[in-house]
Structures are given as C-alpha cells and as structure tokens.
C-alpha positions as CSV (number, residue, x, y, z in Angstrom):
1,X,0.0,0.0,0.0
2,X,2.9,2.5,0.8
3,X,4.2,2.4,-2.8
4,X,0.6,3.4,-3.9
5,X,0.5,6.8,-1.4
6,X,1.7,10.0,-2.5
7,X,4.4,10.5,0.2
8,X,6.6,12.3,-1.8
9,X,3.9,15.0,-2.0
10,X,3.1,14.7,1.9
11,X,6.9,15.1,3.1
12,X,7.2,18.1,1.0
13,X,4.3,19.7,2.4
14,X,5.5,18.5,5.8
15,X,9.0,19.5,5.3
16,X,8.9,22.5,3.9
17,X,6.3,23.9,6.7
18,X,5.1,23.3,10.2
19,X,2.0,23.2,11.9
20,X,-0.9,25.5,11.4
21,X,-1.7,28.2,13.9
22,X,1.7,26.8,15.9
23,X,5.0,27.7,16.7
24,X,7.9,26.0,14.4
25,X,9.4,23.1,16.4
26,X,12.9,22.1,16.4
27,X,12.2,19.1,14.6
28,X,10.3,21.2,11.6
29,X,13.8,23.4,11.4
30,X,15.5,20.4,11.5
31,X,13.3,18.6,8.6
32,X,13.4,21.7,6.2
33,X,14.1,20.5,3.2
34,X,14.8,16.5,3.9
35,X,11.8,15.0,2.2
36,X,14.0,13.0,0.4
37,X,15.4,11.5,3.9
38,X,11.8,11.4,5.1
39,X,10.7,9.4,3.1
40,X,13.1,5.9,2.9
41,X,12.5,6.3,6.9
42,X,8.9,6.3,6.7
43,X,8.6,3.2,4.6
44,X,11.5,1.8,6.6
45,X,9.3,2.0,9.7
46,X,6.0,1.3,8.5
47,X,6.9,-1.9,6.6
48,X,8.1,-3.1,9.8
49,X,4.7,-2.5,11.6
50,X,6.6,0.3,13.9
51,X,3.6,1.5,15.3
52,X,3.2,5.9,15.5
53,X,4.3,7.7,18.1
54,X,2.4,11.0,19.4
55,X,3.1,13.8,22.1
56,X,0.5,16.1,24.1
57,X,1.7,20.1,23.9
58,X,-0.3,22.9,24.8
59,X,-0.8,26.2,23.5
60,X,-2.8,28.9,24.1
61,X,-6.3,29.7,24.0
62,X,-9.1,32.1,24.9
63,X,-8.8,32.7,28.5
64,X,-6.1,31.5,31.2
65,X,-6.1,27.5,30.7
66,X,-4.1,25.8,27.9
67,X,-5.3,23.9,25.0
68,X,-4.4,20.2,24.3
69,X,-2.7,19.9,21.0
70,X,-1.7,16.1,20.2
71,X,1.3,16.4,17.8
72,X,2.3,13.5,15.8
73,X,5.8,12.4,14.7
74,X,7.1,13.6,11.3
75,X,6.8,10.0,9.5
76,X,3.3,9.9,10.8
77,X,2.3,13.0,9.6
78,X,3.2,12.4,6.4
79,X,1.7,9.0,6.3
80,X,-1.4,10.9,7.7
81,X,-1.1,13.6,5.1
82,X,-0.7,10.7,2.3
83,X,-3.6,8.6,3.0
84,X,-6.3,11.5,3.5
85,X,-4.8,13.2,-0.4
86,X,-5.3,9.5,-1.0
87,X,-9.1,9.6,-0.6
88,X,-9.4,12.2,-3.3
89,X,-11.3,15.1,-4.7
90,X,-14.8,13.5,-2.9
91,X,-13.5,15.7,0.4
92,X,-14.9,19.0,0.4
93,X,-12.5,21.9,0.2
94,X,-11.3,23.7,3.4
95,X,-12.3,27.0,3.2
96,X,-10.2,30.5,2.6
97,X,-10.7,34.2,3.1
98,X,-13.5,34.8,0.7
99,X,-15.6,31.8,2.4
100,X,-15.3,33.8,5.7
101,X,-16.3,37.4,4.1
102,X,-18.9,35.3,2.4
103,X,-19.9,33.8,6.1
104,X,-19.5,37.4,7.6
105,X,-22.3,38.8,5.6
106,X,-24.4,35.9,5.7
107,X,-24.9,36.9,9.6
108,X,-24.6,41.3,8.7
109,X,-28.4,40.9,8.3
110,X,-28.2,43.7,5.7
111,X,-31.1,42.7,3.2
112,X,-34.1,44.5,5.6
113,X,-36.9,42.6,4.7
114,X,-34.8,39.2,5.5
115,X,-35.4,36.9,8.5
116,X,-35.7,38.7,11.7
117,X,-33.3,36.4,13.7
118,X,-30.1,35.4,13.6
119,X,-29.1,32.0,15.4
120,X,-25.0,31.4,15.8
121,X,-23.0,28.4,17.6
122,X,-19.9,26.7,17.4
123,X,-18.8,23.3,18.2
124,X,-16.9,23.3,21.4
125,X,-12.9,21.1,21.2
126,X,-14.7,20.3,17.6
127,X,-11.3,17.9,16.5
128,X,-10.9,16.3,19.7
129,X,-14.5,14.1,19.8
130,X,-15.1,13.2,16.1
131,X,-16.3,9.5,16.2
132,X,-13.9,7.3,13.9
133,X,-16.6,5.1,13.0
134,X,-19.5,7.8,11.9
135,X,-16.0,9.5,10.2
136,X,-15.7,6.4,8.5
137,X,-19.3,5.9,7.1
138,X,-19.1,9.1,6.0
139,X,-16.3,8.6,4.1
140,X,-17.1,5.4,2.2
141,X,-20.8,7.3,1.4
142,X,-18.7,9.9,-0.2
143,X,-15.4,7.6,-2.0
144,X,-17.9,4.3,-2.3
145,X,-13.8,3.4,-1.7
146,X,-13.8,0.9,1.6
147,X,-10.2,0.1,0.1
148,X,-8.7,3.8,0.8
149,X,-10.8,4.5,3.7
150,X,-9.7,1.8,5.8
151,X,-5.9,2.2,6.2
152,X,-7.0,6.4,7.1
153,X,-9.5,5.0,10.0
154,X,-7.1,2.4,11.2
155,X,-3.6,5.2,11.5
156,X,-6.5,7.5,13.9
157,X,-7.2,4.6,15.9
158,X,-3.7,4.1,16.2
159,X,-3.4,7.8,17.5
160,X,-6.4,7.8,19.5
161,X,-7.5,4.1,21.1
162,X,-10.5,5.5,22.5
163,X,-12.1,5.8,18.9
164,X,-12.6,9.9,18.8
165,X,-10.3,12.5,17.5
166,X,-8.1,14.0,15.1
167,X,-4.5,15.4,15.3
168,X,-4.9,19.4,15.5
169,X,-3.5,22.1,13.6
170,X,-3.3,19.8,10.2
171,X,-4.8,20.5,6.9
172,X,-5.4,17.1,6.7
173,X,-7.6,16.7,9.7
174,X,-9.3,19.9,8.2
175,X,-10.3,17.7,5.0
176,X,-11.5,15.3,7.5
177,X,-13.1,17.6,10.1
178,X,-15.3,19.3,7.2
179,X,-16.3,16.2,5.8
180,X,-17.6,15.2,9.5
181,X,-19.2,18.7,10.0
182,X,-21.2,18.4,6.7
183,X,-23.0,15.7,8.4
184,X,-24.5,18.4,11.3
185,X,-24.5,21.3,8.5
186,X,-27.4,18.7,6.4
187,X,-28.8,18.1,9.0
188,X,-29.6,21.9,9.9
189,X,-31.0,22.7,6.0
190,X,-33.4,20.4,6.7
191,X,-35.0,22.2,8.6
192,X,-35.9,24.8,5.9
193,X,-33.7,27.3,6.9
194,X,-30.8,29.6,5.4
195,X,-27.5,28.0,6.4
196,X,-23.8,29.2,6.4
197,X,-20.9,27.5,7.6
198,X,-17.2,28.4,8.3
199,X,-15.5,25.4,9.6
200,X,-17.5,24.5,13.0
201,X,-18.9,28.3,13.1
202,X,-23.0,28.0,12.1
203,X,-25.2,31.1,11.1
204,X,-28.7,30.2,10.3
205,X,-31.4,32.7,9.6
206,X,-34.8,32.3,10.6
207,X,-38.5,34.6,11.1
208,X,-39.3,34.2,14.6
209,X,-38.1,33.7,18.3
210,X,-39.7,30.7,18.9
211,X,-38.1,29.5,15.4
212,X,-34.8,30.6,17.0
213,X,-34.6,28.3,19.9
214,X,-35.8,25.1,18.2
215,X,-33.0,25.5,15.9
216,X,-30.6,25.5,18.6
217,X,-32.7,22.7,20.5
218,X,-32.1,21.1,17.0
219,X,-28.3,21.8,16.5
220,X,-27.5,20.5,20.3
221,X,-29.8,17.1,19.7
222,X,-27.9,16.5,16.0
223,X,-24.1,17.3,17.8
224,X,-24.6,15.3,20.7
225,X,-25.4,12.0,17.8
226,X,-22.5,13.1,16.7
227,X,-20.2,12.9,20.1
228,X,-20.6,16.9,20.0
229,X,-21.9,19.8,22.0
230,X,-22.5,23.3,21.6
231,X,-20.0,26.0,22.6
232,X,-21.8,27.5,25.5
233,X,-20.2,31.1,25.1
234,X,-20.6,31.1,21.4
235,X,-24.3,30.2,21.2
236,X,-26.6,32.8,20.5
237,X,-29.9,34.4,19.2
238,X,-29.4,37.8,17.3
239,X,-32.4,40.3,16.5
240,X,-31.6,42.3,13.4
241,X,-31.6,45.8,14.8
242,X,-29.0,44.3,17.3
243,X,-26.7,43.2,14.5
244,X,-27.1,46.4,12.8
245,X,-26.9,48.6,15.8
246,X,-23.7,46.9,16.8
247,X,-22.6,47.4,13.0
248,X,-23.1,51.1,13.3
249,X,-21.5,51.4,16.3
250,X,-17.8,49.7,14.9
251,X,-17.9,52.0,12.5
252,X,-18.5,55.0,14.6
253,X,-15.9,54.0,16.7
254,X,-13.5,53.5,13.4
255,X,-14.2,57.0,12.2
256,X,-13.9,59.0,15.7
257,X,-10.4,57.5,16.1
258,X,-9.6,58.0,12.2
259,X,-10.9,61.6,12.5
260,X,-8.3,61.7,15.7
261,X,-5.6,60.8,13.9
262,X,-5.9,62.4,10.9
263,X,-6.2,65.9,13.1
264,X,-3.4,65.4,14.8
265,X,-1.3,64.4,11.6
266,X,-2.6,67.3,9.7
267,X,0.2,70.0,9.1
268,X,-0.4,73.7,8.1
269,X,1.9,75.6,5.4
270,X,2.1,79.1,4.7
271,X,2.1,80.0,1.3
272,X,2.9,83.6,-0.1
273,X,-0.4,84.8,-2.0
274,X,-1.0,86.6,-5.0
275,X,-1.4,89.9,-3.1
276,X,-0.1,91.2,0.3
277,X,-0.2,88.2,3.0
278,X,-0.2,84.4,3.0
279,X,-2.6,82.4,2.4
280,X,-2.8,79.0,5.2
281,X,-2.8,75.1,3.7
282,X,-4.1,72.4,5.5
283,X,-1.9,69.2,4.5
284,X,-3.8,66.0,5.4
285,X,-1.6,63.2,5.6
286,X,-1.1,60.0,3.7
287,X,-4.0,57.5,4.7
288,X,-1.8,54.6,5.6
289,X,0.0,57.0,7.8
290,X,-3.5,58.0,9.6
291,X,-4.8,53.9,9.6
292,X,-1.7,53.2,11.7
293,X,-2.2,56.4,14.1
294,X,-5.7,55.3,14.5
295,X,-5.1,51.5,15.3
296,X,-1.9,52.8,17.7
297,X,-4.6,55.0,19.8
298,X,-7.4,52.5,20.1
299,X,-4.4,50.2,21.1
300,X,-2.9,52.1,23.5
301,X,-6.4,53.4,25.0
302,X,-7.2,49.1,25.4
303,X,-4.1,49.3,27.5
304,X,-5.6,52.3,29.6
305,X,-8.7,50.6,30.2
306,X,-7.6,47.3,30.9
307,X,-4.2,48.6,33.8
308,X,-6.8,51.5,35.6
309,X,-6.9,50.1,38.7
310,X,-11.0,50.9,39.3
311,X,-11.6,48.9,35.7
312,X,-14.9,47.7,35.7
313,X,-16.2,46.4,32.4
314,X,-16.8,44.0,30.2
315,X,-15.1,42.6,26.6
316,X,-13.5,46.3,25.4
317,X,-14.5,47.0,21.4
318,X,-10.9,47.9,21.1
319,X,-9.6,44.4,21.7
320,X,-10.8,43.4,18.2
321,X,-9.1,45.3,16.0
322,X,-5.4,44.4,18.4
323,X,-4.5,41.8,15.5
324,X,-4.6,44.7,12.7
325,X,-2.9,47.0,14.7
326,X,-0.3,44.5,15.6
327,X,0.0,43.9,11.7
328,X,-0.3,47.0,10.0
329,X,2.1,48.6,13.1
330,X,5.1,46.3,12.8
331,X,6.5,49.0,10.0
332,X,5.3,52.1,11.6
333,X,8.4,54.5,12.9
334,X,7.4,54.2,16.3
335,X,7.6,50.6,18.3
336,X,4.8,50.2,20.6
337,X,5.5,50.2,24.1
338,X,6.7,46.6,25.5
339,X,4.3,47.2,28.5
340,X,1.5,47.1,25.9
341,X,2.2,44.2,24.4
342,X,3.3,42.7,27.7
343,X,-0.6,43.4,28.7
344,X,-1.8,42.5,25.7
345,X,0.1,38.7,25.9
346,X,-1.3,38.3,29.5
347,X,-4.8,39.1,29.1
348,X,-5.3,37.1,25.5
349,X,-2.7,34.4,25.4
350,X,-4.0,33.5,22.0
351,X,-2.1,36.8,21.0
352,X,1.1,35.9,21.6
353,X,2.2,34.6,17.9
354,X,0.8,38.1,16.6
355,X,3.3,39.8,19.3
356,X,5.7,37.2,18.2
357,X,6.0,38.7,14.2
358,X,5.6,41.8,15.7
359,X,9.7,41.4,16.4
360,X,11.6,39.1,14.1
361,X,14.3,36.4,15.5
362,X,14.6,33.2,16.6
363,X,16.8,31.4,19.2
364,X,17.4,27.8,19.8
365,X,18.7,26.6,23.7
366,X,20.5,23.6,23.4
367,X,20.3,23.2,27.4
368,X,22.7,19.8,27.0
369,X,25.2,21.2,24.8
370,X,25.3,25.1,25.2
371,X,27.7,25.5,22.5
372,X,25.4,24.1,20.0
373,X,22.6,27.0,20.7
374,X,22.2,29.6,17.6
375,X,20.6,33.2,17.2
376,X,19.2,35.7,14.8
377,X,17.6,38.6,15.1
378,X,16.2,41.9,12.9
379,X,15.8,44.7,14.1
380,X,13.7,47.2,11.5
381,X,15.2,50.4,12.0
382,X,11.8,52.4,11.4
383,X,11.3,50.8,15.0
384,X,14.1,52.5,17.1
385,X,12.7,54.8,19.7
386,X,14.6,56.5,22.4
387,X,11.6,59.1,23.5
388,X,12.3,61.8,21.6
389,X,10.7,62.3,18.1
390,X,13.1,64.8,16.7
391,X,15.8,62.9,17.7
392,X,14.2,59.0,16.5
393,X,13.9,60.9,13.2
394,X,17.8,62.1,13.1
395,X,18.6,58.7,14.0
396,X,16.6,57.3,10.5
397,X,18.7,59.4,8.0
398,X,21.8,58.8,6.1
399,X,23.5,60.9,9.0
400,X,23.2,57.6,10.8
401,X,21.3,54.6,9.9
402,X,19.6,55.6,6.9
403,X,16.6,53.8,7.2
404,X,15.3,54.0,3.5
405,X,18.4,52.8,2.0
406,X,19.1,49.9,4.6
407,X,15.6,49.3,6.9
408,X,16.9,46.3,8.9
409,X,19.5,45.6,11.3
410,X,20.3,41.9,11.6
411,X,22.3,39.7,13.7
412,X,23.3,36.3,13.2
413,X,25.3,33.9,15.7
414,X,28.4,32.0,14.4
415,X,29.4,30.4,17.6
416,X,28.9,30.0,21.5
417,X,31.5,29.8,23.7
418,X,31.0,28.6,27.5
419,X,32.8,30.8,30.0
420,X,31.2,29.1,32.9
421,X,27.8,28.0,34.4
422,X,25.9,30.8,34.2
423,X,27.7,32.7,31.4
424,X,28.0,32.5,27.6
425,X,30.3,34.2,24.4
426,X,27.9,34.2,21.9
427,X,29.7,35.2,18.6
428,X,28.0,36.2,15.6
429,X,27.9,38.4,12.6
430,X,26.3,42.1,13.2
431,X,25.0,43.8,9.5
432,X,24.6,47.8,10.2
433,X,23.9,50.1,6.9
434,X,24.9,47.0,4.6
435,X,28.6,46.6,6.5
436,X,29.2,43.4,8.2
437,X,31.2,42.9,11.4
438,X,32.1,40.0,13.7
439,X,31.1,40.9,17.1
440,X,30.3,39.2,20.7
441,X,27.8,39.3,23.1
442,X,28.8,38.5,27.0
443,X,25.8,36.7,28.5
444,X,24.3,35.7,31.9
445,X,21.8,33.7,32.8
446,X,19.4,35.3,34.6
447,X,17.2,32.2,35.6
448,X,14.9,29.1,33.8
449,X,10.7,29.1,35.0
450,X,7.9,27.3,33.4
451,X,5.2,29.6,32.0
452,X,1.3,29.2,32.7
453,X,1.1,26.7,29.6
454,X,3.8,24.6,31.1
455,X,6.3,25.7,28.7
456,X,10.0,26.2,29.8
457,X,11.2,29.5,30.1
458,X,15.1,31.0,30.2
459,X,16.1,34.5,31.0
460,X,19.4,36.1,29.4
461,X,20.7,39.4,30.1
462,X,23.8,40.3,27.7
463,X,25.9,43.6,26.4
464,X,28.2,44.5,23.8
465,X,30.4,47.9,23.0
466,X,30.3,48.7,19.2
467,X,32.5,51.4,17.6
468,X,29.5,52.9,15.0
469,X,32.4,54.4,13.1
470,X,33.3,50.3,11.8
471,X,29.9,50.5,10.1
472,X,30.3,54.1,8.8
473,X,28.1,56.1,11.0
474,X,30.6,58.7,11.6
475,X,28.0,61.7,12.6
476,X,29.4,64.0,15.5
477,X,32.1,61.2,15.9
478,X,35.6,63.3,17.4
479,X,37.5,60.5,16.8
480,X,36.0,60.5,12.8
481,X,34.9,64.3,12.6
482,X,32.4,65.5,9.7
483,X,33.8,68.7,8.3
C-alpha cells in the first residue's frame, strides 16, 4: 500500500512547513528541506509495523487554561497527510478568506426585509470528539472506496484508542473535520432554513423567536449524535436591529479614532499669496500614515482601560481590531511600548504569535550542549525609539542609519563559547547600513521558569560595545569628525 501513497507530496508539504496556527518546532527546522530523507524512513518504519508515536503540547487559547494539541511524529504526519490526499477530490475543500467574508455577511443581516433572527454556535474542542466510525461511514458514502478509507480510519485509531479525534493544527484533519461537519451542516438545512458554515462556526437565519430556539434545540440534539456539544459562550440568538446597531456602532468607533488621527497628523503651510499676505494650507496626511495612528490610539487606550486600577467592564471594542494593529504597526516609525504588548500577551494568550512577528528572530537553547545553541535577530530600524521624536527621526537618516536605503538591522550567531555556568560568548555576525562585522555578546543567565502553559522559560541578560564608526556612522564622531 505505501508504494501506492503520494508521500513524496506529503513530506514536501510537511517538510517545507510546520503546523498551522503553531509555533515551528525544532524538529520542523531540523526537517526543512529532507523530504528526500523522510521518506526511505517512513517506509522503513512502517513496513516493519513500527507503530506511530504522538506527544500532548499545549498552547494557548481564549482565556487562562491551555489547549491540548496532540502532535504526531514527522513520518506519521506524512503518512497521515498521504492517506487522507489519498481519498481524493470527494473531500470538500477547506475553506479561505472569501468563504469567511462570504460567512461574515451571511450573519450582517443587511437585506431589511430578511429573516428577523439570527441563530449562531460553534462546536466546542470540535477535532478532539469526532467519532472514527461515523467519520468512516461518512467517508465510504462519499469515496464508495472501503479500500482507501480503511488504512486512514485504522492510522486514527492508532493515535487515539478510544475511537474519537483528530491530530490538531493539520490541513489534513481539516479535509476530515469538514467532511464530518457536513454531516451536522445537512442536517440543519433540513430544517428549511438559510445556512452558512465556516469550519465548525453555524449562522442560520430564521422569522421568529420561537423559530430561534428550536434551531438550537435542534443543532445540540444532532451534535450530541455526533459525540458533539454546543460551545456554550458562542451560542446565540441575534435580532436584526441588534446586529445592525452593533454594525453602526464599529464604525463610529473607526471614524472617531480616524478623524483623531488624521487631526493630529494634519500640518499647516504658509504659502505667499498673490497679493499682500499668505494664504494658510491644511496638509492631510497619507492615509496609511492616519490607519496606523488610528489603530496605535485604540491600542494604547485598550491598555488604559484594561491597567486602571477601578476597571470595571466587560469585553472592550478595542480588543478586536489588536490583530490589525499589531499587523499594520510592525513597519510604523514608532515601536509600541513593551508594557503594551506585555498586557496584551497576559490578558489574551491567543495573541502571543501576533506579538511574536511583531519582532523578528529566533533562538534555539541547546540546554545539553550550550555550544550548540544559535541566534538571529532583525531589528527594522523604522522601530528605534529612544523618547524623543526629533531625535528617532535624526537617527533614520543617512547621517546615521539611513533607514530607506538599509531598513533592517540583523544579527546572526556563528558560535557560542562557554565561559562558565551561568555565562556565555555568543559570537556572531552584526549587518549595520549593509557593513558586516564580527562581534560578541557577553551573557548571563538570569534564571529558567515554566510559564502558565507549562512551557519552559530562560532569562538572558547580555551587552556589547560597538565602535558605530566600523559600520560608517561617523555623525558627530571626534575621533572620525564631519567637516
């Protein structure tokens, strides 16, 4: 069966990425590029019977607890990955950006003489209690293929004995999870209703109240036949003028802070008129330049709200539009303030890959061999910040780091040396206005903590002295005077 499967396929798609929605691992760095290893292993192992091998992580998730992520060795994923491309074109297609904006105005509620209600719910830990044996049926209804669905069913029973799951963060468990959820979606259109569905996210629209709540008495009797339940705090009945009222109240919010921003970028020049005086231009700035001014003051007025100390209120308006601003301001001038984005981590854990890009480098411990550890880092130079504007914008032309002809700073470590047990050399190549030197970094550690997820933690502090003359910044230098 092996030779049949299209691992070659599956260990380039697992090679040359990692998980969805996760962190890489240290085994996806380490895989990059190997499918051509991968694969003689795989078969290797599995024409041996070598059964699969799987770990529990965690990651985060809305609120304070961690989410269970079962993450499956390379070879299995690919043999995973292989067997569900193996069932073919008769899984539906998981669904991209213009499914979601297609979902999202599904449930706007914009036609006015449309259903009155809106009824919403979600599947709660969706992957984790999908029946193998319903999966199955399902899948032989759709392949009329027992041969290719078999081997799939067997490798999850394998994973999970108990005869329920998928492995998370997979596009291949998203094939399978959709085909599964198709089995609830059905049975909601019968029913009559107008249905839309964005992986295990349900909008139906419906006339009355009463219509409302047998839908969801419907939708929680058809999951639980399917080893589901309803997502208690994402189940709801929506009137129209609700939906609408909260509609016009984003975008009120949106243009006050817009309107903000754009008042305080707006500059006035003083132009000599045709006759005796001057006459006074407004200059509105760029737009881009006023979206990122706008997102920075509804972020930073979250961050108000959330650290007064007599806070008393409920899910903040600004906290949706945090992702964009995160985005859209990881190329503004101006770096947001690391107590922000501290706050920001600690109250929505789920936020902490966005915070992540915000900064760009990587660093790998290797707590056994400390000399075997590596680092790289970029620093965009739009982003330095020392308090003072006037001088932050000195400090981005050619008279030192010329920002628009070089808009990165980047670091990247060579060696480590061991100078004892809590101190480290790391060596590495420093690139400043396209000039590369060799530089070290004296480090200490400052101490090793698990976080709330159960992740381990270490703390380095370390400092270097750089002559910015060697990478020909030379401004106001007495040893290297401009004349």
């Amino acid at each position: 069966m092996l030779k049949k499967l299209p691992l070659s396929d599956a260990a380039k798609d697992v090679t040359d990425g990692h998980l969805d929605r996760f962190p890489p691992l240290i085994m996806d760095k380490c895989l990059s590029g190997s499918m051509s290893t991968l694969v003689p292993v795989l078969v290797a192992r599995f024409s041996g019977g070598t059964s699969v091998h799987n770990e529990t992580l965690t990651m985060p998730r809305r609120g304070f607890s961690p989410r269970p992520v079962t993450i499956t060795d390379p070879a299995t994923r690919v043999l995973y990955t292989a067997l569900v491309t193996w069932l073919g074109a008769e899984l539906p297609n998981t669904k991209g950006t213009e499914d979601w904006q297609r979902h999202e105005k599904f449930g706007a509620m914009e036609d006015p003489w449309g259903p009155e209600y809106l009824v919403e719910f979600d599947i709660a830990s969706c992957y984790e209690y999908i029946e193998h044996q319903r999966l199955r049926n399902e899948l032989i209804l759709r392949t009329s293929d027992t041969r290719h669905v078999e081997p799939c069913v067997e490798l999850l029973g394998e994973l999970y004995p108990k005869g329920r799951g998928l492995p998370q963060l997979s596009r291949a468990s998203d094939a399978l999870a959709y085909t599964y959820l198709e089995i609830l979606e059905r049975a909601m259109l019968r029913t009559g209703e107008a249905v839309s569905r964005f992986a295990d996210d349900f909008k139906i629209r419906t006339a009355t109240w009463e219509s409302a709540t047998a839908l969801i008495e419907v939708a929680a009797e058809e999951a639980r036949r399917l080893g589901w339940i309803l997502a208690a705090d994402k189940t709801h009945v929506w009137k129209r003028r609700t939906i609408v009222a909260r509609r016009d109240q984003e975008e009120r919010f949106l243009n006050e802070y817009f309107k903000e921003a754009q008042q305080a970028l707006t500059t006035i020049d003083f132009l000599m008129g045709g006759g005796y005086g001057w006459d006074v231009v407004e200059v509105p700035p760029d737009s881009e330049v006023t979206v990122r001014e706008a997102l920075r003051r509804i972020f930073e007025a979250w961050y108000r709200q959330e650290t007064a100390t007599d806070a008393e209120h409920g899910p903040s308006i600004h906290a949706q539009y945090l992702p964009a601003a995160l985005a859209l301001l990881a190329s503004a001038p101006e770096r947001l303030p690391d107590e922000w984005l501290l706050e920001l981590v600690f109250r929505q854990p789920l936020r902490l890959e966005g915070v992540c890009n915000y900064f760009e480098g990587s660093a790998h411990l290797a707590a056994q061999d400390p000399a075997a550890s590596t680092a790289s880092v970029t620093i965009q130079v739009a982003s330095i910040t020392t308090g003072n504007d006037q001088r932050d914008g000195h400090l981005r032309t050619n008279d030192f780091f010329d920002a628009p002809s070089f808009p990165t700073i980047t670091f990247t470590s060579t060696s480590v040396e061991v100078l004892g047990p809590e101190e480290f050399r790391l060596n590495g190549e420093l690139t400043i206005k396209g000039v590369t030197k060799a530089i070290s970094i004296d480090f200490e550690h400052t101490g090793t903590a698990k976080d709330p997820y159960g992740n381990l933690r270490a703390g380095f502090d370390g400092k270097a002295l750089l002559t910015r003359s060697d990478f020909g910044i030379s401004y106001f230098d007495l040893k290297n005077p401009v004349g």
